[in-house]
RODREN-924019 format. One line per 8 residues: number of its first residue (from 1); their letters; for each residue y, z, x of C-alpha. Coordinates in steps of 0.1 Angstrom, whole numbers, always signed. Layout:
REM residues N
NUM) A) Y:Z:X  ...
***
This chain:
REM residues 544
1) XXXXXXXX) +351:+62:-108  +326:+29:-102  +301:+53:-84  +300:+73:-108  +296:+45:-137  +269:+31:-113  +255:+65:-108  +253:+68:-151
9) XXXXXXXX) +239:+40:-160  +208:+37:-130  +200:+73:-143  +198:+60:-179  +178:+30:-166  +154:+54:-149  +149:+75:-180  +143:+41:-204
17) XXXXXXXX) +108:+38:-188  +101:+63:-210  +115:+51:-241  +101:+21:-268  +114:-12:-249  +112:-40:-282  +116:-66:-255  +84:-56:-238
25) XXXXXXXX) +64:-51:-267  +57:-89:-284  +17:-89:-275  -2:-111:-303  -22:-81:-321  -55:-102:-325  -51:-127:-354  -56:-159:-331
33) XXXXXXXX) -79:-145:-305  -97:-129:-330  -100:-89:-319  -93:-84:-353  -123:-86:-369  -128:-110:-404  -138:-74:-428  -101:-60:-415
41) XXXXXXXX) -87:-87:-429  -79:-89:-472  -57:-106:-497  -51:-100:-535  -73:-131:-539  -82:-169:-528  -82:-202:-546  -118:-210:-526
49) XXXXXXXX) -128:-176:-507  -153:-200:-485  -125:-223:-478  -87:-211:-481  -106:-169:-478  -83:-145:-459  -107:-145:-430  -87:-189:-424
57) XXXXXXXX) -55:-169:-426  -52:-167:-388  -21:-188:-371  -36:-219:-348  -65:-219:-365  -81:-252:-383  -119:-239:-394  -123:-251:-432
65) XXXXXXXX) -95:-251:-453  -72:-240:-425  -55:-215:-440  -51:-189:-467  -42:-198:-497  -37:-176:-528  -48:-181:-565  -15:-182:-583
73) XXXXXXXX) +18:-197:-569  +46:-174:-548  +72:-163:-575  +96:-136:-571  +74:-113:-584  +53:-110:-552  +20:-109:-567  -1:-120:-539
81) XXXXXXXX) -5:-105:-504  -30:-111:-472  -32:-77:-455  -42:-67:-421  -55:-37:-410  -51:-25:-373  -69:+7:-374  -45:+24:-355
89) XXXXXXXX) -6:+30:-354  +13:+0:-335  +47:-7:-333  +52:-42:-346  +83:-57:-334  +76:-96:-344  +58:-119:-373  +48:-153:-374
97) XXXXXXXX) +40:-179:-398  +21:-213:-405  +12:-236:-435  -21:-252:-442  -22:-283:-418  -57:-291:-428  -64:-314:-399  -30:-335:-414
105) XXXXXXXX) -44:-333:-452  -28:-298:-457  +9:-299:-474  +12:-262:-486  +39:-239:-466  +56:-205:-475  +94:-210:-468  +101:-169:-480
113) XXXXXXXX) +83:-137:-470  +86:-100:-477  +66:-75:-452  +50:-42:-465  +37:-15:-442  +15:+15:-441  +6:+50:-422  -12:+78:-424
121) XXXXXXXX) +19:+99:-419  +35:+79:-451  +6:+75:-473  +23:+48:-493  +34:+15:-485  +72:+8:-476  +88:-26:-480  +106:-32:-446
129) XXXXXXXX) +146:-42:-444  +164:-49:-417  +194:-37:-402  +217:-50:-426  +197:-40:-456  +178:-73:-461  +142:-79:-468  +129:-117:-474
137) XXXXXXXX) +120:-129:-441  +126:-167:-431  +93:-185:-435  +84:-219:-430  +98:-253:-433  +66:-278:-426  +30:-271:-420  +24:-269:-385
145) XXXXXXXX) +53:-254:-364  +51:-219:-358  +79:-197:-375  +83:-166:-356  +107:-137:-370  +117:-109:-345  +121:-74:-362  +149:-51:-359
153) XXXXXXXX) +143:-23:-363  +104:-25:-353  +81:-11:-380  +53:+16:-371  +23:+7:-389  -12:+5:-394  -17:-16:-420  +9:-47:-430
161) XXXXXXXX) +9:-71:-455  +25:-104:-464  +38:-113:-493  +46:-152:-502  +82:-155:-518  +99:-183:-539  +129:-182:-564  +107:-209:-582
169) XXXXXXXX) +66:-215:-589  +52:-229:-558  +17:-235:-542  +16:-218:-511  -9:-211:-483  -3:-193:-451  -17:-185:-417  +0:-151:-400
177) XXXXXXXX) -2:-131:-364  +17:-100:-360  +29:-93:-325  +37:-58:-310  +20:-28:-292  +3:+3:-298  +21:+34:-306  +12:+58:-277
185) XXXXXXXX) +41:+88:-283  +16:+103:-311  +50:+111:-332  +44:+110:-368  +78:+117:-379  +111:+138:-376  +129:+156:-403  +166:+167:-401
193) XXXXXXXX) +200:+166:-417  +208:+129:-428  +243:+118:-410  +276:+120:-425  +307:+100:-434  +337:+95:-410  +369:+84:-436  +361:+60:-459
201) XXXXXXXX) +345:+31:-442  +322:+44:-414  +289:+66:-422  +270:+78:-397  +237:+73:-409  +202:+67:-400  +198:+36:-419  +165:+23:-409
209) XXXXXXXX) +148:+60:-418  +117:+51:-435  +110:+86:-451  +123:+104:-476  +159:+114:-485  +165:+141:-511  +199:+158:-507  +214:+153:-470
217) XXXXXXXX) +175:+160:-455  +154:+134:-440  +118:+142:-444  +86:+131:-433  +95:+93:-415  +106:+75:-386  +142:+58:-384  +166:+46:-352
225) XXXXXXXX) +164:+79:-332  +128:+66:-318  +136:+27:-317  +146:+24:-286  +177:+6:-289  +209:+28:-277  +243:+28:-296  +276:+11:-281
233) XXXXXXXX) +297:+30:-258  +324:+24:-289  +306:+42:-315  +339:+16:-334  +325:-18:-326  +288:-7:-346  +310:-10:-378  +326:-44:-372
241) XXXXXXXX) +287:-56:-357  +263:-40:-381  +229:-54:-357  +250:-26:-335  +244:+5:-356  +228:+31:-333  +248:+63:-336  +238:+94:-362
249) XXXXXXXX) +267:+119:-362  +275:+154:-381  +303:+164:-387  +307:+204:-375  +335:+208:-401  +310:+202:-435  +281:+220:-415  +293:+252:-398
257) XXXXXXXX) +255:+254:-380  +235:+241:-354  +220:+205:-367  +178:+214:-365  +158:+180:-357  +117:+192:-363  +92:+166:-346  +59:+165:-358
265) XXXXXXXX) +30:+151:-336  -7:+138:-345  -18:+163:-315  -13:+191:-298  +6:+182:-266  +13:+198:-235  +57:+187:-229  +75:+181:-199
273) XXXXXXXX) +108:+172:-208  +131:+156:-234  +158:+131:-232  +186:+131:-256  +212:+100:-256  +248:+114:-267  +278:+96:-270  +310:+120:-252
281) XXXXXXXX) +343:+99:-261  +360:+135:-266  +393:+116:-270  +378:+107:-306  +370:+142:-312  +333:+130:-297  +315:+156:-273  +280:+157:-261
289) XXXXXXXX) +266:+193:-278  +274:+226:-263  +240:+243:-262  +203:+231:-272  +175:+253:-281  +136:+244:-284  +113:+252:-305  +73:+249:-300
297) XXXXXXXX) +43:+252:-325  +9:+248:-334  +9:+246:-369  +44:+239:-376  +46:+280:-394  +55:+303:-364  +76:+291:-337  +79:+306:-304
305) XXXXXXXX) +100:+336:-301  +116:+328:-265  +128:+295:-267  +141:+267:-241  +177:+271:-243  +196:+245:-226  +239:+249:-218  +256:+218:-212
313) XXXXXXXX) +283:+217:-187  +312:+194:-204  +329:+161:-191  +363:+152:-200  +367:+124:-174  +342:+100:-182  +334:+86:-221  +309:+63:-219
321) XXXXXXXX) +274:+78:-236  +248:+92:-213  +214:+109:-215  +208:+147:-216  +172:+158:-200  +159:+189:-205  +127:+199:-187  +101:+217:-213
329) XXXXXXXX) +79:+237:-184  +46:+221:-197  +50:+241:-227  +23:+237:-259  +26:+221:-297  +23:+201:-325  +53:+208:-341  +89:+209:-316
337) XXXXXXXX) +119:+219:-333  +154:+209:-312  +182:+230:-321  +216:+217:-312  +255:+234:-312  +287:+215:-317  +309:+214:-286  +340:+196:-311
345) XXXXXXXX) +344:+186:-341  +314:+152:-342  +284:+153:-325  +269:+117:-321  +229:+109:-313  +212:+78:-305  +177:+80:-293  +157:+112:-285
353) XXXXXXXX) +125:+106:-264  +96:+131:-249  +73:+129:-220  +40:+146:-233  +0:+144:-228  -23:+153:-253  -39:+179:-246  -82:+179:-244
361) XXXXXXXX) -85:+210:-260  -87:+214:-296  -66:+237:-319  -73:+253:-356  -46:+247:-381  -59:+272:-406  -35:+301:-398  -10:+322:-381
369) XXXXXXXX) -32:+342:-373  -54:+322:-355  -24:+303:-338  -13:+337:-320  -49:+346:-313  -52:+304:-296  -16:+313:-277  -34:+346:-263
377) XXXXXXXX) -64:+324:-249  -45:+299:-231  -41:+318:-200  -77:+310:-189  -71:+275:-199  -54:+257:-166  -23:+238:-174  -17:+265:-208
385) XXXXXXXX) +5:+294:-211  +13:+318:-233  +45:+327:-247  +50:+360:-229  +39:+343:-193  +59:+308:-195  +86:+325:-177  +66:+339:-150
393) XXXXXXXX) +46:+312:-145  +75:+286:-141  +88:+310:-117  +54:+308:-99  +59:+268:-101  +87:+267:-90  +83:+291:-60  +54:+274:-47
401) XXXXXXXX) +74:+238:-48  +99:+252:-30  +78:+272:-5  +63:+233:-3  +95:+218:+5  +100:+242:+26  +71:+241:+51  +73:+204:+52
409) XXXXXXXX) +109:+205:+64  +97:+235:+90  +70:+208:+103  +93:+180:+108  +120:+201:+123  +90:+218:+145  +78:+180:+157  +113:+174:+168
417) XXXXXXXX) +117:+205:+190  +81:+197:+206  +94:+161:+210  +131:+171:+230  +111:+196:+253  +84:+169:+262  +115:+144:+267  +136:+173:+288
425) XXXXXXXX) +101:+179:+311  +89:+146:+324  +131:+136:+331  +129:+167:+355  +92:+156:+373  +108:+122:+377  +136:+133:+394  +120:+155:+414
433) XXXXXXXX) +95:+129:+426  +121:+101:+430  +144:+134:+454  +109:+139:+470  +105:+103:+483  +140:+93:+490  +144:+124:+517  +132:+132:+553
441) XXXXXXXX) +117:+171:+559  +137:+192:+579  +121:+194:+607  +124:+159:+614  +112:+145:+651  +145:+135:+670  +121:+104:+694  +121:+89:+662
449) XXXXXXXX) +155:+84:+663  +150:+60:+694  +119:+45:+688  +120:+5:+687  +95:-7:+653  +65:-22:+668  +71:-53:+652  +102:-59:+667
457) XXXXXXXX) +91:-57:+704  +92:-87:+725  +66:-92:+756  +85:-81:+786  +86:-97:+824  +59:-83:+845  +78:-58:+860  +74:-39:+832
465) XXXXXXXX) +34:-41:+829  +26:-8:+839  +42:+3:+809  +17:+4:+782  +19:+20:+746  +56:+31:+753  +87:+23:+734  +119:+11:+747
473) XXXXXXXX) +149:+35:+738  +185:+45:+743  +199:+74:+735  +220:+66:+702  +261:+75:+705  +291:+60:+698  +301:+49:+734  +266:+28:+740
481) XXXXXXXX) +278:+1:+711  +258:-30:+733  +224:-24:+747  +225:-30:+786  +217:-61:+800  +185:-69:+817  +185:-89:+847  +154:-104:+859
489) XXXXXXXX) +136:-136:+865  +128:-145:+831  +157:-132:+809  +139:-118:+777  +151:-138:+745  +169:-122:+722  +176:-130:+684  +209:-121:+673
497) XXXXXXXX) +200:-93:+650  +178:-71:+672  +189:-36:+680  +170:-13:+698  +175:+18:+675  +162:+22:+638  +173:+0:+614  +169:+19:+584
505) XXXXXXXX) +184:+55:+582  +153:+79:+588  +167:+110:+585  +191:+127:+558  +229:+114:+560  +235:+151:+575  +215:+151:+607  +239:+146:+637
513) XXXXXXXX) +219:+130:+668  +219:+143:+701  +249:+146:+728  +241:+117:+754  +235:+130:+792  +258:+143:+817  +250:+122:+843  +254:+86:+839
521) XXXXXXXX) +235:+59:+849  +246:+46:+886  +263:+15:+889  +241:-15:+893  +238:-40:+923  +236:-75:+920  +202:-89:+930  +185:-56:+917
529) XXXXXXXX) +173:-44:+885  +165:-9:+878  +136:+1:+861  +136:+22:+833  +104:+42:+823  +100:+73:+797  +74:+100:+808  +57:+119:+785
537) XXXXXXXX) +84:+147:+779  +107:+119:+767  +131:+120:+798  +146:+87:+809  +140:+78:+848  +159:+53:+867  +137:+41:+895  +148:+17:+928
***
C-alpha cells in the first residue's frame, strides 16, 4: 500500500509542473526597479503632483516627497486610489506597502487597504476577498518597514489599484510594489454549474469565482479550479479550516446530467492533454467520474462532432485524491468544453490544468461557416488536423512511435548478438593457440629423447677428444635409474642435479620411448674404461 501512496503522489508532483505554483510566483512586477514606466502609473489625485505625484508612489524609493500622497484623507468611503497598469495579464499573488519616510521628515502611513483589479476578459473592476470572505488588507504601522501581504487566492489582472482605508479621517501617503508573474495559460475564463450543498453546514462551492453568478451558472471568470492549490485528502477538514477550501462538488441526485465545464482561451491553441484533480473517498459516497468527453472549438458555436471520450477505470482500495490525465492528440481551439458523468452519487473537483501552444496561425471568428471551411484547410497546415482525420492521424503517430521504439530495441538487441559472437570467436583462437604451443607434432624425433642440452655438458677427459659435436646419451627405461660411472684419470665433476636425459617433457604425455637392447653391455674390468661413441645412424658402440 506505501508503493502505491509513493507511486500517487510522485505522479501528482510530476503533473504540478504544469500547474500555477503561488510559491514560485512572488517576482517584484517593476514598481522599485522601475520597468514600469511613470505614464502606467495613476491615482485619483495628489496633494503636490511634482512632489507626493503617483510616479513617488514606488516602495524603497526617496526622490522628492517620497511617496504618494492623496488630496483628501482615507475614510471608509475609499475615495482615492493609485493604480498600476501592467499591460498584460499577471497573476499577482503578493502586495506591499510603505509610508512617506521623507528622508526621516515623513510621518504619513496607511494602516488599511482594499485591492481592486481589472481584465479584459472582465471589463470591470472587481474588489478582491480572500478566502474567508474578507477584503481590507493589513497596511502599515510606521513609515519605513515594508508591509508585505501574501494573497490567497492570487488575483489575475492587468490593471490594480490601491485604495487607502480608515474607520476615521486620516492623512495618508503610500508607496506600493505588486509581486507575481505573468499569466502564460492564455485562459480567460470557465463557465459551469456553481457547486452544491452537502446537509446543512458544508457547500461545495467555488468561493473565490470572480465572475458572474446568475442561477446555479458561473459565467465568464476565474475561481479555485485554476489556482493551483489542491483540496485536502478529507474533503471534512476544509470546513473546520476555511484557508483549506479547495473541493467543488455536484451532487448527481439534484442534476441527473453530465456537469459541462466550457474553457475559453485568448488564442487558438493546439492541446496535448488535460489534468483533472478528483477526490475518490467512495466510502463517503465520493468517486472520481465515470466517463469524460471533450469538446473543441474555434468560435465557441460548433463543437466537434467526434469528441475525446475518456472511461475511467474505478478504485475502491485507495481514497486519497489523485490526478486524471487525458491526452488531447494535438487537437485545435479556442473554446474546450469538458464533459463529465457521475460514477456515485458526489463528484468532487479541485484544479483542472492543460498543456497547450498557441498556435502561429491566425483564425476568423466571423462564422460557422468559415470555422468548417478553416477545419477543412488544416490538413496542409503541419501540426493541424481536421476533424474527420484526427483519428487517422493519431493512429499514424502512434504507429510510427511504436515502429521507433521498436527499431531501437532491434539495434540494441542486434549489438548484443554481434558482441556474444565476437566474445565466443577470439575464446576459441586463444585456445587453439595456447593447444598449438603446449604440444609436440606427431612425428616427433625419438634422438631427442636422449640428447643431453648443450648447456649442461661438461668438458670431458681427453679420451674422449675425438668426439666432436656429439651428445652423450642413454637409452631412457626404467631399469637404467643411475647413469654409469666413468672411470678415468680425471673423474668428471658432477653437480647433484645433472641427468643425462631431458629435463623437460618434450613429447606428448602419450609417447612411450623405445625398448632398451638385447644385448647388454659386458661387464667392466677394473683398470679399463670403455669407450662409448655414437655413429651417425645413432647406434651405441662399446670399443676396448
Amino acid at each position: 500500500m506505501k508503493k502505491h501512496l509513493v507511486a500517487a503522489i510522485l505522479f501528482s508532483l510530476a503533473v504540478a509542473t504544469h500547474e500555477l505554483d503561488p510559491s514560485q510566483c512572488l517576482t517584484p512586477l517593476g514598481m522599485e526597479n522601475g520597468m514600469i514606466k511613470d505614464e502606467y502609473i495613476t491615482a485619483s489625485s495628489s496633494f503636490d503632483h511634482e512632489n507626493v505625484g503617483p510616479h513617488h508612489g514606488r516602495i524603497r524609493n526617496e526622490l522628492h516627497g517620497g511617496a504618494w500622497c492623496p488630496l483628501t484623507p482615507a475614510t471608509p468611503d475609499l475615495k482615492e486610489w493609485i493604480e498600476i497598469d501592467l499591460q498584460d495579464v499577471f497573476v499577482i499573488t503578493a502586495t506591499g506597502t510603505q509610508g512617506r519616510f521623507g528622508n526621516g521628515q515623513g510621518v504619513e502611513f496607511t494602516e488599511s487597504y482594499i485591492l481592486e483589479y481589472w481584465r479584459p476578459s472582465l471589463n470591470k473592476w472587481m474588489r478582491y476577498h480572500n478566502r474567508t470572505g474578507n477584503e481590507v488588507m493589513k497596511g502599515n504601522m510606521n513609515t519605513y518597514l515594508e508591509s508585505k501581504t501574501h494573497l490567497d487566492p492570487p488575483m489575475w489582472a492587468s490593471k490594480i489599484r490601491f485604495l487607502p482605508f480608515s474607520h476615521h479621517h486620516r492623512t495618508v501617503c503610500m508607496r506600493v510594489e505588486v509581486y507575481g508573474c505573468r499569466w502564460t495559460e492564455g485562459l480567460l475564463s470557465y463557465s459551469m454549474p456553481q457547486g452544491d450543498k452537502r446537509g446543512n453546514n458544508w457547500e461545495f462551492f467555488d468561493v473565490t469565482y470572480d465572475g458572474q453568478w446568475s442561477g446555479d451558472q458561473l459565467r465568464y471568470g476565474l475561481g479555485q479550479l485554476i489556482d493551483g492549490k489542491v483540496g485536502p485528502d478529507d474533503f471534512k477538514v476544509a470546513f473546520h479550516n476555511l484557508n483549506l477550501q479547495g473541493w467543488v462538488g455536484w451532487k448527481n441526485d439534484l442534476r441527473k446530467s453530465p456537469i459541462e465545464i466550457v474553457f475559453e482561451f485568448e488564442k487558438v491553441r493546439e492541446f496535448n492533454a488535460v489534468h483533472i484533480y478528483c477526490n475518490n473517498q467512495f466510502t463517503k459516497d465520493v468517486r472520481v467520474f465515470a466517463e469524460a468527453r471533450v469538446f473543441f472549438s474555434v468560435n465557441g458555436k460548433k463543437y466537434t462532432d467526434e469528441p475525446i471520450t475518456y472511461n475511467y477505470i474505478e478504485d475502491l482500495i485507495f481514497e486519497t485524491p489523485r490526478n486524471v490525465s487525458i491526452k488531447l492528440h494535438h487537437r485545435v481551439g479556442r473554446f474546450v468544453k469538458i464533459q463529465l458523468h457521475f460514477a456515485s452519487r458526489w463528484m468532487l473537483v479541485s484544479e483542472i490544468t492543460f498543456e497547450s501552444t498557441v498556435m502561429d496561425r491566425r483564425f476568423s471568428e466571423t462564422g460557422e461557416q468559415e470555422e468548417i471551411n478553416i477545419l477543412d484547410d488544416q490538413i496542409s497546415t503541419p501540426g493541424i488536423t481536421t476533424n474527420n482525420e484526427i483519428s487517422a492521424v493519431d493512429a499514424q503517430r502512434d504507429l510510427v512511435d511504436y515502429l521507433g521504439v521498436v527499431a531501437g530495441l532491434l539495434l540494441v538487441l542486434l549489438f548484443f548478438v554481434i558482441a556474444a559472437v565476437a566474445a565466443v570467436v577470439i575464446k576459441q583462437m586463444r585456445r587453439k593457440s595456447s593447444s598449438r604451443s603446449s604440444q609436440v607434432p606427431i612425428r616427433c624425433d625419438k634422438a631427442v629423447l636422449y640428447q643431453e642440452s648443450t648447456a649442461e655438458r661438461y668438458s670431458r677427459s681427453s679420451d674422449y677428444a675425438d668426439i666432436k659435436d656429439c651428445e652423450y646419451a642413454v637409452p631412457l627405461q626404467q631399469d637404467y635409474c643411475h647413469p654409469l660411472p666413468l672411470l678415468s684419470e680425471s673423474p668428471l665433476k658432477q653437480s647433484p642435479s645433472e641427468h643425462y636425459y631431458a629435463a623437460t617433457e618434450i613429447c606428448n604425455a602419450g609417447f612411450i620411448p623405445p625398448p632398451p637392447p638385447l644385448s647388454t653391455p659386458p661387464s667392466l674390468k677394473f683398470g679399463r674404461q670403455p669407450k662409448f661413441y655414437v655413429s651417425s645412424t645413432s647406434r651405441m658402440h662399446i670399443g676396448p
